[in-house]
C-alpha positions in Angstrom: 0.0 0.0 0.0 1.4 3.3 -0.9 1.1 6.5 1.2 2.0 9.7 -0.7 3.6 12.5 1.6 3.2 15.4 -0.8 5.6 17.9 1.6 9.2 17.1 3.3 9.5 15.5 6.9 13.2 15.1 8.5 14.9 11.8 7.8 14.6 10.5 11.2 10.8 11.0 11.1 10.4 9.0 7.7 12.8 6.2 9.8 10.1 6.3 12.4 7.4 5.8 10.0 8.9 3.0 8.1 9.5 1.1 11.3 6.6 1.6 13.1 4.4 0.4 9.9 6.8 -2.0 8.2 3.5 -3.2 6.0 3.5 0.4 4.2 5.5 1.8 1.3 5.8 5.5 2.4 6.4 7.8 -0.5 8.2 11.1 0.8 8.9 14.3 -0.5 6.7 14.0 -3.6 4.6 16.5 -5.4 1.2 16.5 -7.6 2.8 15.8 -11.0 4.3 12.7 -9.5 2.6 9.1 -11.4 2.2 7.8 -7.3 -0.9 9.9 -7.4 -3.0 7.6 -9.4 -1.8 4.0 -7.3 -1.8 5.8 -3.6 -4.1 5.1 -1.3 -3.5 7.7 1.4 -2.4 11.1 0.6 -0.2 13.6 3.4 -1.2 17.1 2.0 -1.3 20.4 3.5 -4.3 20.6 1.8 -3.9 23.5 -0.9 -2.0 21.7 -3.6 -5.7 19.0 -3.3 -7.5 20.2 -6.5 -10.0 18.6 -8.7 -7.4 17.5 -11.1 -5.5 16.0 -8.6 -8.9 13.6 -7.6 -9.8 12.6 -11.1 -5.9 11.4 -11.7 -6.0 9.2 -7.5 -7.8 6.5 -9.2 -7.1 4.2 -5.9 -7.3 7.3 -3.1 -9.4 5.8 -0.1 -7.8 8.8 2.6 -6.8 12.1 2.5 -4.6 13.4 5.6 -4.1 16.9 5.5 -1.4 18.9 7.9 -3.2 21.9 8.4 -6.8 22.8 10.2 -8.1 25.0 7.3 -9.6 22.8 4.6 -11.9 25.6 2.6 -9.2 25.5 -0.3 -10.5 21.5 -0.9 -12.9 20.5 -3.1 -15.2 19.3 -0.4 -17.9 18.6 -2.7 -16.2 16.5 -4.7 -14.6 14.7 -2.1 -17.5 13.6 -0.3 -19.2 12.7 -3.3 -16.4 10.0 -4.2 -16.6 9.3 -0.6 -13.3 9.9 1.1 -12.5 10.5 4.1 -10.8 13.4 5.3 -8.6 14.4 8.4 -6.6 17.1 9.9 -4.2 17.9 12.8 -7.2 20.4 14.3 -5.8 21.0 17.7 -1.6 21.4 17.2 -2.2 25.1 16.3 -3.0 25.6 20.1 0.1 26.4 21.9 2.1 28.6 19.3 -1.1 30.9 18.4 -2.2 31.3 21.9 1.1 32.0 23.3 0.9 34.6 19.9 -2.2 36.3 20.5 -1.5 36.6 24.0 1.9 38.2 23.4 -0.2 40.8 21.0 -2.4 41.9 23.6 0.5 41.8 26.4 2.3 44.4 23.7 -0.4 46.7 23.3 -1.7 47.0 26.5 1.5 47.2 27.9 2.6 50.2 25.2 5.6 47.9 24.4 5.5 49.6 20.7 6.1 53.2 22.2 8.9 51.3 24.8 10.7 50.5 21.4 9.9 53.8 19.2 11.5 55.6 22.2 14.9 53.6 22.7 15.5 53.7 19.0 15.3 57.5 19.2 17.2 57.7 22.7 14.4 58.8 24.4 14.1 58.8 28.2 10.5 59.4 29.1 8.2 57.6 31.5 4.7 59.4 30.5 3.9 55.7 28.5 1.2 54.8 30.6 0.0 51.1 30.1 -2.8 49.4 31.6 -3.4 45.9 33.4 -5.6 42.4 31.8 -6.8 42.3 35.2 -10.6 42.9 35.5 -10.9 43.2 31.8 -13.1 41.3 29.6 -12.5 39.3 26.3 -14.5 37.8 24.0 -13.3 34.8 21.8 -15.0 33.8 18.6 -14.5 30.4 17.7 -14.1 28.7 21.4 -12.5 25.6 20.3 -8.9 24.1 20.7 -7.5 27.5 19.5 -9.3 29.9 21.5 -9.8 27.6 24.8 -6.1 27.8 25.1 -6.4 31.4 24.7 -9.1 31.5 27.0 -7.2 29.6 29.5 -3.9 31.6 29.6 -6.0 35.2 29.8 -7.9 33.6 32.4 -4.5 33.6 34.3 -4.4 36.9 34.1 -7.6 37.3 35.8 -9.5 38.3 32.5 -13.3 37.5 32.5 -13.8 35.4 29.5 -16.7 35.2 26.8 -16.9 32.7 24.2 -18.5 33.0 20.8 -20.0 30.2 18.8 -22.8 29.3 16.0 -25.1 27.9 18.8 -23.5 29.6 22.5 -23.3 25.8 23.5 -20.7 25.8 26.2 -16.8 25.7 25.7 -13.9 25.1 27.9 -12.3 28.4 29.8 -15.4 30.5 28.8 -16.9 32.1 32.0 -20.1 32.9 29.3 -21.0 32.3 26.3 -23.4 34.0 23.3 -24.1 32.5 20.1 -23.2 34.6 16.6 -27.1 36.2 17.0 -25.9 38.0 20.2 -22.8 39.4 19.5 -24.4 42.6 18.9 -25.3 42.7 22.8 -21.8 41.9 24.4 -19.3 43.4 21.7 -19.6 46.9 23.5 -18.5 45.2 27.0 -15.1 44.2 25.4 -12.0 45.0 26.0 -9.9 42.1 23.8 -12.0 40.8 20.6 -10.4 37.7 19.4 -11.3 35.6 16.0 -10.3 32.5 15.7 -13.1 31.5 13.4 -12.7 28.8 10.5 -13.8 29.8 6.8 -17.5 27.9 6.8 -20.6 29.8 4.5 -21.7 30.8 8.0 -18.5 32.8 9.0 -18.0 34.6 5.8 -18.7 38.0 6.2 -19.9 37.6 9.9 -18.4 41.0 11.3 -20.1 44.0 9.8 -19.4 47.6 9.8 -22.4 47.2 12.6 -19.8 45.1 14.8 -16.8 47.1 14.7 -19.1 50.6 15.0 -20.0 48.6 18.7 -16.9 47.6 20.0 -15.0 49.8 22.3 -12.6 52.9 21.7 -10.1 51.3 23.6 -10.5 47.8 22.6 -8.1 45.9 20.5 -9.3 43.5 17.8 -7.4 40.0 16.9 -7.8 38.2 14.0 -5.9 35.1 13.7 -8.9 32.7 11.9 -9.8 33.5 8.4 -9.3 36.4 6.5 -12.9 36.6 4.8 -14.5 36.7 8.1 -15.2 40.3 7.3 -14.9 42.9 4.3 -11.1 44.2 4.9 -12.2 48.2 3.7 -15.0 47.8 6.5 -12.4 47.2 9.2 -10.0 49.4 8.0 -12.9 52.2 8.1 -13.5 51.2 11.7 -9.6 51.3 13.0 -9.3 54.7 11.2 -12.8 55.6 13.1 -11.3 54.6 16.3 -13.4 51.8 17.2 -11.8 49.1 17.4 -8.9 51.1 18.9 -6.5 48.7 16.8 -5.8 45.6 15.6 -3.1 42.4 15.6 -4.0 40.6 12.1 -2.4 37.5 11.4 -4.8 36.6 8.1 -6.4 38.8 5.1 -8.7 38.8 2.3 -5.2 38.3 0.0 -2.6 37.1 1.0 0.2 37.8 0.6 -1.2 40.7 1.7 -0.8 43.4 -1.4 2.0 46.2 -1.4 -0.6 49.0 -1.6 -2.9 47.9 1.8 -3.6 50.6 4.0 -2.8 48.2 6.5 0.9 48.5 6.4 1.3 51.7 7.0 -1.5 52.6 9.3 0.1 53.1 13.6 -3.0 51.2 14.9 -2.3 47.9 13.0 0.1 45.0 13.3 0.1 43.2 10.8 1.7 39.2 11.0 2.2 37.7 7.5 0.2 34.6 8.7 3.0 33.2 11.0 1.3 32.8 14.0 0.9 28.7 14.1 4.5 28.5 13.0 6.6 26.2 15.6 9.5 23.7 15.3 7.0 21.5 16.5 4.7 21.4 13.6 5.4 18.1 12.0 6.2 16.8 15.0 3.0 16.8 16.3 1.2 16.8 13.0 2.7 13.2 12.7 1.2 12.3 16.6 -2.2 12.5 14.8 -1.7 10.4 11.8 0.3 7.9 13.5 -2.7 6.3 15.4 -4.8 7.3 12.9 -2.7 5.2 10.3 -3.0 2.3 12.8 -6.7 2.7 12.9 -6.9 2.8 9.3 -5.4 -0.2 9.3 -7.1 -2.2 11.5 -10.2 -1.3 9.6 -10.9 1.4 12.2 -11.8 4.2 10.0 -14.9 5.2 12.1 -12.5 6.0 14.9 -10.3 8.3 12.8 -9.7 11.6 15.1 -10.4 14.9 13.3 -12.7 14.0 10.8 -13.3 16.7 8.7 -17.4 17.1 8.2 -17.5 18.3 4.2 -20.6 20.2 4.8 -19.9 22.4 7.5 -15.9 22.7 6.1 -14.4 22.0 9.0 
């Protein structure tokens, strides 16, 4: 049975596959053009180079791993029609975007940006005046393994936190939570806004000119989910409105985000060139997910696959 790995792992990582499953003939290091697409029967993708080319050509395809959460670039259709399962590593994004978003909101409330400006100029001045997490409130859409770890290291700081989802169903490290309908109500009560939010035909274009216009002068808005969560001119009307006060962005409508954005240049934005989820770690624990799922596979265990991806809902 071959298994296609259509991006590079270290050599001591395809030695610890090719032990631990002796029975498999692990292809590594491959790309889309390669004639192993049409015989394998499990593809390793990150998931953008999946196209509808790629499925008419993997005559014998029966599993379709991909190394990233985001799978909106996929031909889900198709792929459910031909009936194929599909996986991801949702979860491993956890540590390194949390620890991220939190250092964000540690630099802006803390005025670390004015600390910076003033040593590069030589400047001895102690009017920057920062302000505590401590008693503030954050709300964090898209409560899941992404934004409970957020949740739970603002919590440490003695934040109040709120989470948002499609139903307000209860998640992990949320001291409340409001469904999308009622984030109208809360958004004004903010302090920290945080997206996390997958790409799904119910998150696309789910902040409005309305949300922004409610959200605090002071607050600071994350986004470090999807890029098409709202129209990028509307939220760069808002920021130069002064409500949201400013903004950490990780992800945009294009990216690489274009030359000529307003973004760059604008004092109240930082922008991150969709880096956030980068770690040495990556593969590492990328591969801690499709090892047992491998084993599963298998045994004939495909039911108890973790991270199945639901085609419908995109995620």
């Amino acid at each position: 049975m071959d298994v296609l790995f259509l991006f590079r792992i270290r050599d001591h990582q395809e030695e610890m596959l090719k032990v631990e499953f002796p029975e498999v003939n692990f292809l590594f290091d491959r790309n889309t053009d390669d004639p192993a697409i049409e015989t394998s029967e499990i593809i390793v993708t990150y998931g953008t180079d999946i196209d509808e080319n790629v499925l008419d050509r993997a005559g014998n395809l029966k599993w379709i791993m991909v190394a990233s959460a985001g799978v909106e670039l996929m031909p889900l259709g198709r792929i459910e029609e031909m009936g194929i399962p599909v996986t991801n590593v949702r979860g491993i994004h956890k540590t390194p975007m949390a620890e991220t978003m939190l250092a964000h909101i540690l630099a802006y409330r803390k005025k670390l940006r004015d600390v910076y400006a003033q040593q590069a100029r030589g400047e001895w001045k102690q009017k920057i005046r920062g302000t505590e997490l401590l008693g503030s409130k954050a709300l964090i859409l898209g409560p899941g393994a992404i934004g409970g770890e957020a949740g739970r290291l603002l919590k440490a700081f003695g934040v109040r936190t709120y989470g948002c989802n499609r139903s307000g169903s209860q998640a992990e490290y949320m001291d409340e939570m409001v469904s999308f309908s009622g984030l109208l109500e809360v958004l004004p009560e903010m302090d920290t806004v945080i997206s996390v939010l997958p790409s799904t035909p119910e998150t696309k274009g789910l902040l409005t000119r309305e949300h922004f216009g409610a959200m605090k002068d002071t607050a600071l808005f994350l986004n470090f989910g999807r890029g098409d969560l709202y129209e990028e001119k509307v939220l760069i009307e808002a920021l130069e409105n002064g409500s949201p006060a400013a903004a950490a962005l990780d992800v945009f409508e294009t990216e690489p985000l274009p030359a000529d954005s307003p973004l760059w240049k604008m004092e109240n934005v930082t922008v991150s060139p969709h880096v956030s989820s980068h770690s040495g770690k990556y593969i590492e624990r990328s591969l801690d997910i499709f090892m047992p799922n491998l084993r599963a596979y298998l045994d004939g265990r495909v039911d108890e696959m973790e991270n199945r991806v639901d085609p419908e809902r995109g995620y």
